[in-house]
N, C-alpha and C positions, 0 to 999 in steps of 0.2 A: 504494500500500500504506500503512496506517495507521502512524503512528509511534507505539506504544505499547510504552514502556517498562517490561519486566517482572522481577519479581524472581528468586533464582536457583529453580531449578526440581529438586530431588533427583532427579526420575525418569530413571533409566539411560535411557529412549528418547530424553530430550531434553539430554542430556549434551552431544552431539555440537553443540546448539544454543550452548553457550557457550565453546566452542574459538574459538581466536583468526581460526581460519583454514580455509577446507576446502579439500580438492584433488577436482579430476574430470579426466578425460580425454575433449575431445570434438575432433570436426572434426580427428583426427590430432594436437591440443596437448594437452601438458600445462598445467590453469590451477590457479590458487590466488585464491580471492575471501577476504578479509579479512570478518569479521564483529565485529559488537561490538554483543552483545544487550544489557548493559548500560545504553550510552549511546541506542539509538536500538530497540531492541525487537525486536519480528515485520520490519522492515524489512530489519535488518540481516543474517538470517543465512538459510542456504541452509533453502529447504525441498522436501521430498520431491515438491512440483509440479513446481518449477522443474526437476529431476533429469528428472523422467519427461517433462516437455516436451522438455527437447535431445533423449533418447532418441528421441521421436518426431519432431523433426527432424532425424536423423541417418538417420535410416528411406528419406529422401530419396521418402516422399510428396508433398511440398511442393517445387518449384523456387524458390530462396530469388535463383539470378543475375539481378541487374537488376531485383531489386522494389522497390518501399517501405515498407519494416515500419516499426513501429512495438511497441514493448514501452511497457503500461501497471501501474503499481505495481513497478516493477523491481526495487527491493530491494538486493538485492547485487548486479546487473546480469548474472549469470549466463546468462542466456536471451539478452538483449538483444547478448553479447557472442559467443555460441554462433550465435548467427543471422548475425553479421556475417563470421563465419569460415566457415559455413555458404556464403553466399554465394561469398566468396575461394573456397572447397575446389570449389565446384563451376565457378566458369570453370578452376583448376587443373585438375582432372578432365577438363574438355573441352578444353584445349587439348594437354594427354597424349596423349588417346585420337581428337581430331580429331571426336569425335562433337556433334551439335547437339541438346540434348534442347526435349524440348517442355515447355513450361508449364501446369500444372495450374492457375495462379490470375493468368493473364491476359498480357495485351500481348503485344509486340514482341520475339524473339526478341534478346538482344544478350550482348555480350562482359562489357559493366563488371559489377563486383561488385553484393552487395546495398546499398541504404543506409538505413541502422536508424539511429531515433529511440528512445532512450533515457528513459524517464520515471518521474516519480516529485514526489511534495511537496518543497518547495525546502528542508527542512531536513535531507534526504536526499543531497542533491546533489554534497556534497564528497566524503562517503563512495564514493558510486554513483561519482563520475568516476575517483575513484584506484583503484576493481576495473578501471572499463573502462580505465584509460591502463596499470595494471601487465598487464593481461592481452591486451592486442592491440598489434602490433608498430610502427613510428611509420607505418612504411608503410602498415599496415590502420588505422590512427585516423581514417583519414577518410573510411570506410565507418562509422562511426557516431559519435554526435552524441548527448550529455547534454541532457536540457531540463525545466524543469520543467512539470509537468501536474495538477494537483489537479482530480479528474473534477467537469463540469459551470461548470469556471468560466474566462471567461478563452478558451473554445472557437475563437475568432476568429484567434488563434495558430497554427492549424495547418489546414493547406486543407479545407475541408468534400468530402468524398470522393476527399482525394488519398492514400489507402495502398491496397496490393495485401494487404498480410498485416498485422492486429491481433493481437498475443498479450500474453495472459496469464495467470499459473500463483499461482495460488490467491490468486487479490483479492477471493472471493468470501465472505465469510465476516461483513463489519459491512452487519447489514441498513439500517443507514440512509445507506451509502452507496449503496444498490442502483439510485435512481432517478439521480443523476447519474450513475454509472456507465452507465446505458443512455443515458443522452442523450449520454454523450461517444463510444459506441461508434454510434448516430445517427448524429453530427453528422462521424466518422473514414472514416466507408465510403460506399464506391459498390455502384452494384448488384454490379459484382466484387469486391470486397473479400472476404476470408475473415478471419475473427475463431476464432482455435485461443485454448480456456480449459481447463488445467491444473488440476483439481479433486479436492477429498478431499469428501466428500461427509458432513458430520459432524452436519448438525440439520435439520431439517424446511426452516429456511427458505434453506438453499443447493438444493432442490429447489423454493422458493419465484421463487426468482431466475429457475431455469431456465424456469418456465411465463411469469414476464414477461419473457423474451430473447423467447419463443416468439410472444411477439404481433407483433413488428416484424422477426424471423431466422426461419429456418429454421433447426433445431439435429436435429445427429444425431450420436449416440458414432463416435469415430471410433479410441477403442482405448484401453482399460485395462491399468492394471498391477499385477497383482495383488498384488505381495509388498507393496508401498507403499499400496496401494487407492486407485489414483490414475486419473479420469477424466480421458477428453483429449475435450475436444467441440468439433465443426465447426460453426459456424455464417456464412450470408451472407442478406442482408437480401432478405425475400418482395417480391417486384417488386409495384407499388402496381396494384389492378385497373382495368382499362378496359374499361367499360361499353359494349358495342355498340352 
């Protein structure tokens, strides 16, 4: 996510953007992400994707136990931190109820939690780590992992197709981030990989974005939310053709 530091903003809708602090309630916790739009911009504080993504990973379309997520442009890490518990919540759930659910987005059925990669521009990073260490317990901190990731550079850092689940909730918006951002979402996935993008859909060229995912993914909505106008799109990468 871009660090763009902006000025105070009078419109009542974005008021909530320069509170110190927000609360949600996901994955059975209560959290509190600290913001500070002042100092650090669009980064710092909660937006209405990030919201509508936990929502639809609370949905529990997605089996989050035993993946490898990865969260890109994190922000306030709120997703990144909702996934990690996401995870936790659902070996709790299965070991309650004794049931063994099956996986939507691939592998090995197993016990351990999720383990989520946390990302974001390294001037982000203090901020991003003290949502995620005030909001996950000492015990759960080591289901996920701060790091830094500025798209398209530096790629070599992180396994080329080693995550089961890519997310991210409204990175889509600086069109000249648009070409590294597909080559880091390239260089993160395997043919099973699933890539969930939390979207507000606000000018020509975030519909721009979505026709070049579309050259290299497969992309299909996979659930909106109305009050917020927030799209949630699936995408996993069109397997490469072979010629008979």
């Amino acid at each position: 996510m871009a660090l763009v530091p902006y000025v105070e903003n009078p419109l009542p809708v974005l008021s909530k953007l320069h509170n110190s602090s927000a609360q949600f309630r996901f994955a059975d916790r209560d959290l509190r992400l600290a913001q500070d739009w002042k100092s650090l911009g669009v980064a710092a504080v909660v937006w209405d994707a990030a919201v509508v993504m936990c929502m639809y990973l609370e949905m529990g379309t997605l089996e989050l136990k035993g993946k490898g997520v990865i969260e890109l442009g994190a922000g306030t890490g709120l997703v990144g931190i909702v996934a990690a518990l996401m995870g936790e919540f659902n070996v709790r759930s299965d070991v309650k109820t004794g049931q063994t659910r099956e996986s939507p987005i691939s592998h090995t059925p197993t016990a351990a939690g999720a383990k989520v990669t946390i990302t974001d521009r390294q001037p982000a990073l203090d901020f991003l780590s003290a949502n995620v260490k005030a909001n996950l317990t000492p015990d759960s901190q080591g289901s996920a992992v701060v790091s830094e990731l500025s798209w398209g550079q530096d790629l070599d850092r992180y396994p080329a197709g080693g995550f089961d689940l890519v997310l991210g909730a409204d990175i889509v918006y600086l069109e000249d981030t648009f070409v590294p951002l597909l080559h880091t979402l390239e260089h993160l996935c395997s043919d099973t990989t699933v890539v969930l993008l939390a979207c507000k859909i606000r000018y020509k060229r975030d519909t721009d974005f979505l026709s070049m995912l579309r050259r290299q993914f497969r992309v299909e909505e996979v659930y909106y939310e109305t009050q917020r106008d927030i799209h949630v799109y699936k995408a996993w990468k069109v397997s490469p053709r072979r010629d008979l």
